[in-house]
N, C-alpha and C positions, 0 to 999 in steps of 0.2 A: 286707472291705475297709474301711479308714478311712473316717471321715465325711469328713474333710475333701476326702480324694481322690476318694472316690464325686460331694464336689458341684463338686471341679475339672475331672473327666470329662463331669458333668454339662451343666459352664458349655463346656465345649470342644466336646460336642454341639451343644449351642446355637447356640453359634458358628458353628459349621460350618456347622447349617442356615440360619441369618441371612446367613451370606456365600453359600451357595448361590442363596438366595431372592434375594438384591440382584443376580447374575449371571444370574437366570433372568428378571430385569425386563426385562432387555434382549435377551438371546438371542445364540447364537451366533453369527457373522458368516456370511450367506447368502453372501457372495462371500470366498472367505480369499485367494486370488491377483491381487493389483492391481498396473497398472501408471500411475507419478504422474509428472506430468511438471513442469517447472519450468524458469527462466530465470536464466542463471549472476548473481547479485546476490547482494549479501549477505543481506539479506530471504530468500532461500530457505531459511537457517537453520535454520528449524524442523524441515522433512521430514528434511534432512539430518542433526539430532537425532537425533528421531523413531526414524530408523534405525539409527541410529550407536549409540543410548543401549540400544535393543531395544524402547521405547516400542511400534512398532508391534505386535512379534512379543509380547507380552504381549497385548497384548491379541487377540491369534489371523489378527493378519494379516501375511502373506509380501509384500514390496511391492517392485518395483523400481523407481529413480527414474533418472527420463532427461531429461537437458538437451537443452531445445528451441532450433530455431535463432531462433526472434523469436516475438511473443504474438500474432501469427496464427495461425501453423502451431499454437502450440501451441491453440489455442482451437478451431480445425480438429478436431483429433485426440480433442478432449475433446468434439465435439459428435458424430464419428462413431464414437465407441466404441473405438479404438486406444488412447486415455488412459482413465482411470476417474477421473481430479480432477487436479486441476493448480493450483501456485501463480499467480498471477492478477491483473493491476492490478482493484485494487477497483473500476474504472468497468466493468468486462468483464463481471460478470455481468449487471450494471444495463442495458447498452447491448444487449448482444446479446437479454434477455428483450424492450426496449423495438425491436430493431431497427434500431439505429444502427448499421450494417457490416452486419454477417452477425447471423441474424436466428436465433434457439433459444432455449430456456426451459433457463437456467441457474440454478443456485441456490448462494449462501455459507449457512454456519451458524457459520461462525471466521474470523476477524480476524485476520491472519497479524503486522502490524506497527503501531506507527504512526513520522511521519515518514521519514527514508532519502535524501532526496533535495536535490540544489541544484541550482545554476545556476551555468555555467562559462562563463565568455568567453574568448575567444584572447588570450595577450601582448597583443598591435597594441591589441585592444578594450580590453584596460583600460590600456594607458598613455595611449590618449584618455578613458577615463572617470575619471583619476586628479585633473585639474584639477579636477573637480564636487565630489571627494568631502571631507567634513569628516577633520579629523583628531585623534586624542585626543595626550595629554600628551607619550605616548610612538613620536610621529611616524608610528603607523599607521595604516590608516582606521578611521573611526568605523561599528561593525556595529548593526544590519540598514542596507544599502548600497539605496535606493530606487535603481529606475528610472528616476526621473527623469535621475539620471545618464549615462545613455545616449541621451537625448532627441538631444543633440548628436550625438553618434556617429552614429543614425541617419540625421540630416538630411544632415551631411558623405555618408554614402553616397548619398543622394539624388541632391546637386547630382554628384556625379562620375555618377550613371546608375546606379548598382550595386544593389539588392537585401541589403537585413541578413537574411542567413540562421540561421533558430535548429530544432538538431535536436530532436527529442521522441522519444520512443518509440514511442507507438501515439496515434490518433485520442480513442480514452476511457481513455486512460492518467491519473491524478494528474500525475506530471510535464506533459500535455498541459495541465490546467488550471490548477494551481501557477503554471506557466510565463505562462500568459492573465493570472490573478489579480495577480502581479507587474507586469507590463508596463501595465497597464489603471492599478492603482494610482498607479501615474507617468506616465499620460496620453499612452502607448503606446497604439492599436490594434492588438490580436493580429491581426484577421481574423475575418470569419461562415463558417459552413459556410451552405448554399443548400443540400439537399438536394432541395426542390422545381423547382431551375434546373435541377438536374445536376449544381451546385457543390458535392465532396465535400472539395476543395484545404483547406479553412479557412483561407483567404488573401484572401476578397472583403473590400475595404476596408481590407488592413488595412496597416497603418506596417511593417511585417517579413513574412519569408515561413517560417511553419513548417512542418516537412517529416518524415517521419517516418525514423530512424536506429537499426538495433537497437543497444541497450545498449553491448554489449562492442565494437562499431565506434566507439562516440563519438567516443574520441582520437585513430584514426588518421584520421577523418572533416575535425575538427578540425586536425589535423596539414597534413591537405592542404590546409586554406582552402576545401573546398568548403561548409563552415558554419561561421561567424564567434562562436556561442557553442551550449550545448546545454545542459538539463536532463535527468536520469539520477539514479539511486541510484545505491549504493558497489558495487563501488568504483571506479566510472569518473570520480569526482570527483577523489579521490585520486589514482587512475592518471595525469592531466594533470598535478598536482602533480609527482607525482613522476618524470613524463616531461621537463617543466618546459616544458610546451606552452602552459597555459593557469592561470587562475588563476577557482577557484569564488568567487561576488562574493556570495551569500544562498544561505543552508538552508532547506529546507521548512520548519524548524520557527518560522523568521523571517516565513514570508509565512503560516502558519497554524499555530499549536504546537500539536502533538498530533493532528495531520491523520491518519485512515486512508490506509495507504498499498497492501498487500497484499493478499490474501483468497486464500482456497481454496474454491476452485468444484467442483462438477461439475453435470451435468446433474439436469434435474429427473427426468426418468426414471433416472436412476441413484441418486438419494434415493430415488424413490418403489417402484422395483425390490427393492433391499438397503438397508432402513431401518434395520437392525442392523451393518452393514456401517459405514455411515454415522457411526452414534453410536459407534462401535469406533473410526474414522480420527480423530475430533473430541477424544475423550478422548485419544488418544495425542500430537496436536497443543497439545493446552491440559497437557500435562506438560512437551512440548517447549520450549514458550513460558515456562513456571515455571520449570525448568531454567535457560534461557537470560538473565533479570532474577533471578533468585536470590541470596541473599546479597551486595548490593547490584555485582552483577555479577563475583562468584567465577567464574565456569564462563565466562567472554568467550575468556578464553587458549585453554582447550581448544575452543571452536568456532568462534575464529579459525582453529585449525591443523585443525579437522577441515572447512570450507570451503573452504580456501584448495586443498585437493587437486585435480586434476585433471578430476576427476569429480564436481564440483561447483561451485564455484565458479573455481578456476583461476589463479588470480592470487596475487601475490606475498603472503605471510601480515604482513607490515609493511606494507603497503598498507591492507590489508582490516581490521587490527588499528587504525588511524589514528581510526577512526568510529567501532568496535563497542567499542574503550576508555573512550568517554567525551572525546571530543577530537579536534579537526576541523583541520585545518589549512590557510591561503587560499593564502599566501605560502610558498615554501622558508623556514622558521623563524617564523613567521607561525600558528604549530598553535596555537588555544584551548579552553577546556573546552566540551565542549555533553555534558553528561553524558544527554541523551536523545536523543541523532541518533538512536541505532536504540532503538526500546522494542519488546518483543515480548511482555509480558505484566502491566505494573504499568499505573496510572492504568484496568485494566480492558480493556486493550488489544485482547482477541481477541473480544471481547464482538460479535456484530453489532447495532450499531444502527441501526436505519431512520432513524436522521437523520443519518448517514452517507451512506444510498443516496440520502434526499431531495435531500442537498446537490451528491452528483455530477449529479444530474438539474437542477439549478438552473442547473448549469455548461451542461450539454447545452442549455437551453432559451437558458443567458444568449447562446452562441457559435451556435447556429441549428440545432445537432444534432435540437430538438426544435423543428421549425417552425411551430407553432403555441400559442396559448393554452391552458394546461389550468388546469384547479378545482385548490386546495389536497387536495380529496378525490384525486382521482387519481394524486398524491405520493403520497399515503400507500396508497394502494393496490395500488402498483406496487411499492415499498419491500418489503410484506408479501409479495407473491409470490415477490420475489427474497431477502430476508433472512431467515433460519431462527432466530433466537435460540431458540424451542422446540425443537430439535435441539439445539441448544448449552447449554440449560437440561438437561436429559436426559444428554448425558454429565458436565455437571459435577456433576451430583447421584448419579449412579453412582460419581464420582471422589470425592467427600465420605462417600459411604456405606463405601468399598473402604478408606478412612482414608488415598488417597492424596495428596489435598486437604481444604483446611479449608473452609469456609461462608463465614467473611472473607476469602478468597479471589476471592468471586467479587460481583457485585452481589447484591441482594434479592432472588430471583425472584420471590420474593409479592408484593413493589409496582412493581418497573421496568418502564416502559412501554417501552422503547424508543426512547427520545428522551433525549438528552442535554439538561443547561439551556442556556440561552441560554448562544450560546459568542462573548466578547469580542475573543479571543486571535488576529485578523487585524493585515496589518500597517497596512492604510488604518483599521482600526479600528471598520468594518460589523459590528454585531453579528447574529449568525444565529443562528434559531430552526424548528427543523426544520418544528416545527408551522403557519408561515406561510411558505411559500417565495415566492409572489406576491410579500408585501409585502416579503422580502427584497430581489428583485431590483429592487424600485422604486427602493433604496437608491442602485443604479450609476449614472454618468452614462455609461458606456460598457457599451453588450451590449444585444440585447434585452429585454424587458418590456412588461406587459399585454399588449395583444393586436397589438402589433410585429410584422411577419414580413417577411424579404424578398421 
């Protein structure tokens, strides 16, 4: 035989045993037949991927994915074993380990998005919020649109007796707090939870009453005037748009840019069960996610049209394409750039960071979810049993090793702590620091702090 061909046989042996040995670090999936469950939004994108691309089945798992009717059930289902992971508001796994609703040890190790969501008020609402708002050169309003602007509106409902109604999605939802953090910022009361009263309403004290409304109801919810504005992801934002019901007045990424918005959860015993299984669903998700911010967003068209199907997302694919292109629209003609409404993998996107979970926990304490005082330590230690980055470190290093991700691809895993720097990018302009939550909430003049409780 040739030399040269004995040392490219050689080098191909090699090969072969170096890629075997990088697949045997992990092992083959203990569980190959899963079933994922998710809530028709855009955000669910990735599984939908995942699927669509073979992401899963590459890496040895059979998956079928099933839209839940609202993120109870689905969270239900995921805690009694019917689901095996489910897309997820990022406060879900946090609340339910801590016990806010329904009480299980759930765990994230990926980061499904960030931003996704606004705030919509009815025609009525904003032709009375139109007087307050400034206007640029070009006769339209001046965006990020404070709360304060509604200050009036609310009172008008007052003196006539009436209730300003705002829907949310779920209790530990982002939209739940997004929604708080807005209103608060313009000197709006959201309302405390009392969990120690009985009071689970999140409505004690507060200037409005918010109520919880699944997703894909929003508009005709809306429609009827049984809720006067609502906070959701896409594409029920859009959907009012282009019903021409209502008009979204701020974006998430206005009242926090680059807010976590999504996660994929499952149970802790379902980690700690199938830990191969696990790092299998993570690496095909963080493909999904690259995929999907790729080539400064080449691949949007194709998982517009692969969401918008029926058996995912549902909705009109020029709706859903409105957000996921890079451009948001308030007004019938009214569409501007937001080229990161939806981010599902650059800035580090799927990353879990515990000053993510810290900050929804802030929220829970700020609105009375968490009715008592806790230490800066018990943040951080609540964070760690809910957020996995070590699981997430593990498939991205399998995906680097496979050559099918790069290293700059992902954070340092040799120095990242898990906390992001001091983040500026509110719209009151409180800067938060995951590592002191306490002295965060000192910040507020509205929510509780120190050892406040109702």
């Amino acid at each position: 035989m040739h030399a040269s061909k004995r040392t490219l046989l050689a080098l191909g042996i090699t090969a072969a045993v170096i890629s075997q040995s990088v697949l045997a670090a992990v092992g083959a999936p203990e569980k190959e037949e899963l079933k994922l469950g998710f809530i028709k939004l855009t955000d669910m994108a990735p599984l939908a991927v995942a699927y669509e691309k073979g992401f899963f089945e590459e890496e040895g798992l059979y998956v079928t994915l099933e839209a839940q009717a609202n993120w109870k059930v689905l969270l239900d289902r995921v805690i009694d074993g019917q689901l095996d992971g489910a897309h997820m508001l990022a406060g879900q796994p946090v609340g339910a380990t801590l016990g806010v609703g329904t009480k299980a040890e759930v765990v994230t190790a990926f980061s499904m998005d960030l931003n996704g969501n606004a705030i919509t008020v009815s025609n009525d609402v904003w032709q009375k919020m139109l007087p307050q708002l400034a206007k640029g050169s070009d006769g339209k309003p001046k965006h990020p649109i404070s709360a304060t602007a509604l200050k009036p509106v609310i009172a008008s409902y007052k003196e006539q007796g009436k209730s300003f109604n705002f829907g949310m999605v779920f209790p530990v939802s982002t939209h739940n707090y997004e929604l708080r953090y807005w209103l608060a910022a313009g000197g709006i009361h959201p309302g405390f939870y009392a969990p120690a009263k009985g009071d689970n309403s999140g409505q004690l004290q507060g200037d409005v009453l918010l109520s919880v409304t699944p997703p894909p109801q929003m508009p005709a919810t809306l429609e009827a005037g049984t809720i006067n504005a609502y906070c959701v992801g896409e594409p029920w934002n859009q959907a009012a748009v282009a019903k021409g019901i209502g008009v979204p007045v701020i974006t998430d990424e206005q009242v926090w840019r680059n807010n976590p918005e999504k996660v994929f959860g499952v149970t802790k015993a379902f980690a700690d069960q199938y830990p191969n299984t696990h790092i299998h669903l993570i690496k095909a998700l963080i493909r999904a996610a690259y995929w999907l911010d790729a080539n400064n967003n080449a691949n949007r068209l194709d998982a517009v049209n692969i969401i918008s199907r029926p058996n995912y997302v549902g909705a009109d694919a020029k709706v859903i394409a409105n957000s996921m292109t890079g451009t948001f629209e308030y007004e019938k003609g009214d569409k501007r750039p937001a080229s990161d409404f939806n981010v599902f993998f650059r800035h580090h996107a799927t990353y879990p960071y515990y000053s993510d979970a810290i900050w929804y926990m802030t929220q829970m304490r700020r609105w009375g979810q968490i009715a008592e005082a806790k230490p800066d330590s018990w943040y951080a230690e609540m964070a760690k049993k809910v957020y996995r980055p070590d699981v997430y470190a593990l498939a991205a290093k399998e995906l680097i090793a496979e050559g099918k991700m790069k290293a700059s691809d992902f954070p340092d895993f040799a120095s990242e702590s898990g906390y992001k720097p001091v983040d500026n990018h509110f719209i009151d302009g409180v800067p938060y620091d995951g590592h002191t939550p306490n002295a965060y909430l000192q910040q507020f003049t509205i929510g509780l702090k120190g050892e406040q409780k109702l």
